[in-house]
Backbone as numpy.savetxt, mean C-alpha at the origin, in Angstrom:
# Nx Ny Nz CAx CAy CAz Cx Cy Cz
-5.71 26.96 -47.10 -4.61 26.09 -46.81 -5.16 24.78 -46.28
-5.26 23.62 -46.65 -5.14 21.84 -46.30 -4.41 21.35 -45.16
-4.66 21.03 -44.41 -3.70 20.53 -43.43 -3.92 19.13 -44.30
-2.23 18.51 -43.33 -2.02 17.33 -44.14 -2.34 16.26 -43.29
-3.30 16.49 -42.29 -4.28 15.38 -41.54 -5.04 14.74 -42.13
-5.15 13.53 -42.09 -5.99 12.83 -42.60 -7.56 12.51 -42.02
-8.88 12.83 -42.21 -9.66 12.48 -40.86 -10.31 10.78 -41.96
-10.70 10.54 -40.84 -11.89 9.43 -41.51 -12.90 9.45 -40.47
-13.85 8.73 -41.42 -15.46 8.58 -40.84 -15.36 7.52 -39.04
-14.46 7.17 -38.81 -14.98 5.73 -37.87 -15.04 6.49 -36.60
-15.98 5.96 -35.78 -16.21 6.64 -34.45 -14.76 6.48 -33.28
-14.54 7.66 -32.78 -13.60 7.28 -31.86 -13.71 6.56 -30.40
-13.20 5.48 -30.41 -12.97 4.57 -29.30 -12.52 5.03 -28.18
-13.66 5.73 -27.33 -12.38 6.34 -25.99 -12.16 5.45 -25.09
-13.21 4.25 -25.11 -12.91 2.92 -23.90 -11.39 2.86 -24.53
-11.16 2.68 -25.56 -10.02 2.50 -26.31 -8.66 2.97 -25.81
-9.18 4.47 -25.94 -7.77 5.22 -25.66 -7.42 5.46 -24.38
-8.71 5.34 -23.29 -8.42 5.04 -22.01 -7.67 3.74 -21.43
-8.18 2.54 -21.97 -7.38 1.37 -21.59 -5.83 1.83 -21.90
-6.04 2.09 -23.30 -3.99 2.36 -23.56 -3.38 3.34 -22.58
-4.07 4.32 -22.51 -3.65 5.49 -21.34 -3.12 4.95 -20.14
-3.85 3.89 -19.19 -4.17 3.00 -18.51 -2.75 2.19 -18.17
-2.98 1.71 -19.45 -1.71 0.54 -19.63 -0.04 1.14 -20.11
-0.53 2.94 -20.49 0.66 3.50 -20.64 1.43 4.35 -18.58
0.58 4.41 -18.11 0.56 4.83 -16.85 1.08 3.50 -16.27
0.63 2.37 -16.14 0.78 1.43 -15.68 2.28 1.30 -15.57
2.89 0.96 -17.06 4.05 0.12 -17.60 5.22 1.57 -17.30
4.98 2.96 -17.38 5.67 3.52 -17.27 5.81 4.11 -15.50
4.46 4.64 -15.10 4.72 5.01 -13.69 5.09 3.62 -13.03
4.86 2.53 -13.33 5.33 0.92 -12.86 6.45 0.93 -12.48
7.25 1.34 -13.34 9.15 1.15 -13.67 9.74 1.63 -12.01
8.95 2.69 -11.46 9.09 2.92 -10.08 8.87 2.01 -9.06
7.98 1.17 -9.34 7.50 0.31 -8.16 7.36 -1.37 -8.31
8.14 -1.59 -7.35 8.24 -3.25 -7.48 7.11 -3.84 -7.60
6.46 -4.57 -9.43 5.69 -5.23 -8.64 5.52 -6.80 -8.16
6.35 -7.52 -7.37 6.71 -8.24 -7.29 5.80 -7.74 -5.51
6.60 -6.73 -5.08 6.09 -6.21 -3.46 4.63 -5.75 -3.60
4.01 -5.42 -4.66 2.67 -4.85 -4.83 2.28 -6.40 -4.51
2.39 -7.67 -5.21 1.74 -8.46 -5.18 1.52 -9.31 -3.51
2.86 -9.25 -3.55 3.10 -9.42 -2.00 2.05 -9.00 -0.79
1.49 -7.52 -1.33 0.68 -6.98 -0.75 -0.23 -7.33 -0.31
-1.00 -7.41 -1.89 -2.58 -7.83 -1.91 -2.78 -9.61 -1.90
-1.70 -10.34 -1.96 -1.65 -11.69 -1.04 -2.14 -11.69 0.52
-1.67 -10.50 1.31 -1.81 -9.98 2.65 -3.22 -9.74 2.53
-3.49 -8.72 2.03 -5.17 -8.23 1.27 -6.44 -9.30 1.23
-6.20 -10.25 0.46 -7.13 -11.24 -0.13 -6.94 -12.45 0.67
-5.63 -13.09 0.92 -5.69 -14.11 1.41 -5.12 -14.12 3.00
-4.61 -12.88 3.84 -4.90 -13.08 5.12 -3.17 -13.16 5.84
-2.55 -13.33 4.65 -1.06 -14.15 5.03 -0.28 -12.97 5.81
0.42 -13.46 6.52 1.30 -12.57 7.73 3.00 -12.96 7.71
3.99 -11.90 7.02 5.39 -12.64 7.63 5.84 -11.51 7.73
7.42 -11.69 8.20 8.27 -10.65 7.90 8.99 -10.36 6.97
9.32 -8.65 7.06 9.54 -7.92 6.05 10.08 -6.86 6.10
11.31 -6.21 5.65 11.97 -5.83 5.43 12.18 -4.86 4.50
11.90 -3.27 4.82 11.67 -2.37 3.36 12.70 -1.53 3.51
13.77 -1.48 2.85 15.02 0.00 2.55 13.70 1.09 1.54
13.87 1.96 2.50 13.32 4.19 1.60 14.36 4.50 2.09
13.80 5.99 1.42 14.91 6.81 1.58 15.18 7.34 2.41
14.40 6.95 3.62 14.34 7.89 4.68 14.90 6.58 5.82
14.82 5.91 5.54 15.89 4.84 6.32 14.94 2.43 6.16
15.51 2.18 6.75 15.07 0.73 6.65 13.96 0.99 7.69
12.82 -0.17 7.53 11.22 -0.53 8.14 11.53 -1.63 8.09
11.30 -2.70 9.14 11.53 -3.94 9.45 10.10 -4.29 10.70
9.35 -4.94 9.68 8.23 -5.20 11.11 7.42 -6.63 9.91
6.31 -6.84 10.41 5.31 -8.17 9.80 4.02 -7.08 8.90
4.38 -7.98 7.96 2.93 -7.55 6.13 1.89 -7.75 7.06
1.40 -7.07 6.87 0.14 -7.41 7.32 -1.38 -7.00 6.34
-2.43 -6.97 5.93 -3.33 -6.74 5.21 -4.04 -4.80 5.48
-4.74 -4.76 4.84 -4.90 -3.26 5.03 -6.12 -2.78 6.07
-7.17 -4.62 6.00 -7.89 -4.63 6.38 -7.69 -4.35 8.26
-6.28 -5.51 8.43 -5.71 -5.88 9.63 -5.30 -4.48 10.30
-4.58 -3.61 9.58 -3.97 -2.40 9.69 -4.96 -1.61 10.66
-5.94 -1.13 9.53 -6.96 -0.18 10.05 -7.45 -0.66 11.52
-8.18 -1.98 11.56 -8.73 -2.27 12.78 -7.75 -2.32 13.59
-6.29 -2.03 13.61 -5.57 -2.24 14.50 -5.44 -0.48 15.43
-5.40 -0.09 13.89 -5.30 1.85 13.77 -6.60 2.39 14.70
-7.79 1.88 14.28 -8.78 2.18 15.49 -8.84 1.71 16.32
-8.56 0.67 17.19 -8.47 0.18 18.37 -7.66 1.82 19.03
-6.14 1.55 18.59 -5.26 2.54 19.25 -5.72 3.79 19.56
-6.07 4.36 18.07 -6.39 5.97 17.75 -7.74 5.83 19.49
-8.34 5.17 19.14 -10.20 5.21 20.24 -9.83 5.21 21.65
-8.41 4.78 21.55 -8.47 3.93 23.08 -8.74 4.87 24.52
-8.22 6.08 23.97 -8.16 7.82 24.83 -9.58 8.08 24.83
-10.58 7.63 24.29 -11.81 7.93 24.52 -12.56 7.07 25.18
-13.79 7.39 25.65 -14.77 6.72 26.26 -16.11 6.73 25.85
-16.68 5.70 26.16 -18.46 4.99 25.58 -18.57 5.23 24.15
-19.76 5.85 24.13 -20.24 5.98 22.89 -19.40 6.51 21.44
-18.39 8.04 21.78 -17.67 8.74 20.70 -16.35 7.35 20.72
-16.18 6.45 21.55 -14.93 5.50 21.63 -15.34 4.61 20.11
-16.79 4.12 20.27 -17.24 3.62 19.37 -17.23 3.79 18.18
-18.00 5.27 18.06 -18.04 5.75 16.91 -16.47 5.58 16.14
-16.25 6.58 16.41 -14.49 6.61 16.13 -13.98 5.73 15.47
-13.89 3.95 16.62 -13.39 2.81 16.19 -13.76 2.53 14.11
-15.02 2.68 14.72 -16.14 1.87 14.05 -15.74 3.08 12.65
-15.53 4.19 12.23 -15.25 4.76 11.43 -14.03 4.84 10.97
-12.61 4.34 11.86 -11.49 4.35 11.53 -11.42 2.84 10.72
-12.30 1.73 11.43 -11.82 0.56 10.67 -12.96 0.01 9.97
-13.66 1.17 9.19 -14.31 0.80 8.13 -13.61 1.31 6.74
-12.31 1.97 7.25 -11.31 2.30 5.98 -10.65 0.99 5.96
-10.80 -0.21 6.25 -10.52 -0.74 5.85 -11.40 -2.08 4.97
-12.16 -1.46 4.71 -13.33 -2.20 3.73 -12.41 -2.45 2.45
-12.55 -3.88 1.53 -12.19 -4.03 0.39 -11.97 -3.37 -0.37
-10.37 -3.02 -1.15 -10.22 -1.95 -1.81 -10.91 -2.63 -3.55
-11.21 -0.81 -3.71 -11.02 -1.32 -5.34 -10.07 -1.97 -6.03
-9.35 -1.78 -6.16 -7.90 -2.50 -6.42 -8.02 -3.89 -6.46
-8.58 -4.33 -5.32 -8.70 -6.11 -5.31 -10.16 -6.77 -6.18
-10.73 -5.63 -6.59 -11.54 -6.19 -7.67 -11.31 -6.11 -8.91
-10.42 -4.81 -9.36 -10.01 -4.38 -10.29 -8.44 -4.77 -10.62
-8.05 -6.39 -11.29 -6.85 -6.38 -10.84 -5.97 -5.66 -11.55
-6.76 -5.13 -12.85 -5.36 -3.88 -13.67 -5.31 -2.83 -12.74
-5.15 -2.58 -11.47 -5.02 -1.74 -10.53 -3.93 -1.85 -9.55
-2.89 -1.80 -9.81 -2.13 -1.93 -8.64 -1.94 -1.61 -7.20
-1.75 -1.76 -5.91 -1.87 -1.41 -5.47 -0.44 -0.37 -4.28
-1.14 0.31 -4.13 0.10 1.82 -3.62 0.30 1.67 -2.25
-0.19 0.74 -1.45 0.49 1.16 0.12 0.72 0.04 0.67
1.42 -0.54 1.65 2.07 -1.51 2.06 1.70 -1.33 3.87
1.27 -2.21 4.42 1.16 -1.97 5.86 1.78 -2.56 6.73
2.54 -2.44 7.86 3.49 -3.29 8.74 2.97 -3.22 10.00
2.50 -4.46 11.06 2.49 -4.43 12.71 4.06 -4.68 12.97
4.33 -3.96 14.42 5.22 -3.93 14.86 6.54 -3.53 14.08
6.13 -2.78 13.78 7.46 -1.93 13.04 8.73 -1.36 13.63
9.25 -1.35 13.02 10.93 -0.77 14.01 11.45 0.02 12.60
11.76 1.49 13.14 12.31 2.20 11.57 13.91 2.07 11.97
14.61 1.80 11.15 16.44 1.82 11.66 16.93 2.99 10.23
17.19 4.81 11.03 17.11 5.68 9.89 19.00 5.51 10.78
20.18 6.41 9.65 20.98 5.74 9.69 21.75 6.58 10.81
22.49 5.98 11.67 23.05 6.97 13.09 22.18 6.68 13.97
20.89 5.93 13.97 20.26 6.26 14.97 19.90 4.99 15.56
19.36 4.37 16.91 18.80 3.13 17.23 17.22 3.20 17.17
16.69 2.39 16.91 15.35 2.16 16.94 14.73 2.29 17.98
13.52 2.78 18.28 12.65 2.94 19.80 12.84 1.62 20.78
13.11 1.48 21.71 13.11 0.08 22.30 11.40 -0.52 22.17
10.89 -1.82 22.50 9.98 -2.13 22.59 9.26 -2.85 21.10
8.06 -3.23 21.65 7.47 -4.08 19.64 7.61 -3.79 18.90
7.22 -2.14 18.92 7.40 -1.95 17.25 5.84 -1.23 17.21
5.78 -0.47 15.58 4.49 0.57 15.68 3.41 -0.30 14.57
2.15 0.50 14.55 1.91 0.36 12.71 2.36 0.83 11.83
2.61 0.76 10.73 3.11 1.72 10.12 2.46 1.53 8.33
2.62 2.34 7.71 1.64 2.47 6.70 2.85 3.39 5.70
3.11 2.63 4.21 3.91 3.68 3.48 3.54 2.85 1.77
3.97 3.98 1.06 4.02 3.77 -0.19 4.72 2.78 -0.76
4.26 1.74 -1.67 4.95 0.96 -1.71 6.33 1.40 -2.86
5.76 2.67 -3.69 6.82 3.24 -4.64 8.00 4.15 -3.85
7.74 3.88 -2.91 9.03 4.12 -2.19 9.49 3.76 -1.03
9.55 2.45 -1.51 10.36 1.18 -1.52 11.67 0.98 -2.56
12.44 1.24 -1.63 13.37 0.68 -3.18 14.36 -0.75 -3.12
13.36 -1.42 -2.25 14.09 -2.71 -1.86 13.55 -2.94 -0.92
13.42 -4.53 -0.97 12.61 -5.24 0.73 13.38 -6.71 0.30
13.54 -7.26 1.95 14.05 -8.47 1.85 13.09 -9.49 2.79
13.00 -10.77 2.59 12.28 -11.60 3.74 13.06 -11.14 4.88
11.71 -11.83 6.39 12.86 -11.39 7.58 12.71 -10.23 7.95
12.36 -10.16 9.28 12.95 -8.40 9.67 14.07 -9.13 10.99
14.37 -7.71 11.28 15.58 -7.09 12.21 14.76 -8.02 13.62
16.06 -8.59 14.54 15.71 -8.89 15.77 14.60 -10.42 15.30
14.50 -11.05 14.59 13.77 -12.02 14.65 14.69 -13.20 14.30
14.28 -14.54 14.77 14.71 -15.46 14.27 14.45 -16.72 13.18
């Protein structure tokens, strides 16, 4: 029996079928995630920039300042270390905010990027008031986001 496949001689291109794979992941898992706010991001990322911002999930509104991922982490080890002393204080720091070394992503720009970071955060989930005081770090997906506006809550 013949199958009615056709083969031919030419070598198969997997750089090939990976880029399309790539660009089929992209354009379709994309459709989930703003990238308008991805870019937003890695503006924070690369060039340093700080405002407010405003994210509706599903789990309620985040209203605090973009901040970079780099900014994040060193902020995340300061806090996380602060309960410790001398030397393990160090270590610690020094290992929490080396996660924030240059992502791949910002070299690779067909890479989008997945997390969004906020100082001084305030979560407003619905029924409830927000913690009094600045506000936290906070760290979330940017695909679940399903809306952000300039501006957060309490600022002028």
């Amino acid at each position: 029996m013949e199958s009615d496949v056709q083969k031919d001689d030419k070598p198969l291109d997997l750089q090939g079928l990976l880029d399309a794979q790539i660009d089929i992941e992209r354009n379709w898992r994309g459709r989930g995630t703003d990238w308008f706010l991805q870019l937003l991001a890695s503006w924070a990322n690369s060039m340093g920039i700080e405002f407010g911002i405003t994210l509706h999930t599903p789990s309620g509104v985040i209203s605090g300042t973009l901040i970079s991922h780099q900014k994040y982490f060193a902020a995340y080890a300061e806090s996380f270390a602060g309960p410790w002393a001398g030397e393990s204080a160090e270590k610690l720091r020094e290992l929490i905010a080396s996660y924030g070394e240059p992502l791949p992503e910002e070299e690779d720009s067909r890479i989008p990027l997945s997390y969004i970071h906020l100082k001084d955060a305030q979560v407003y989930a619905p029924g409830q008031r927000p913690l009094p005081g600045e506000g936290m770090l906070w760290r979330g997906k940017i695909s679940a986001v399903s809306g952000f506006n300039l501006g957060r809550f309490g600022s002028s």
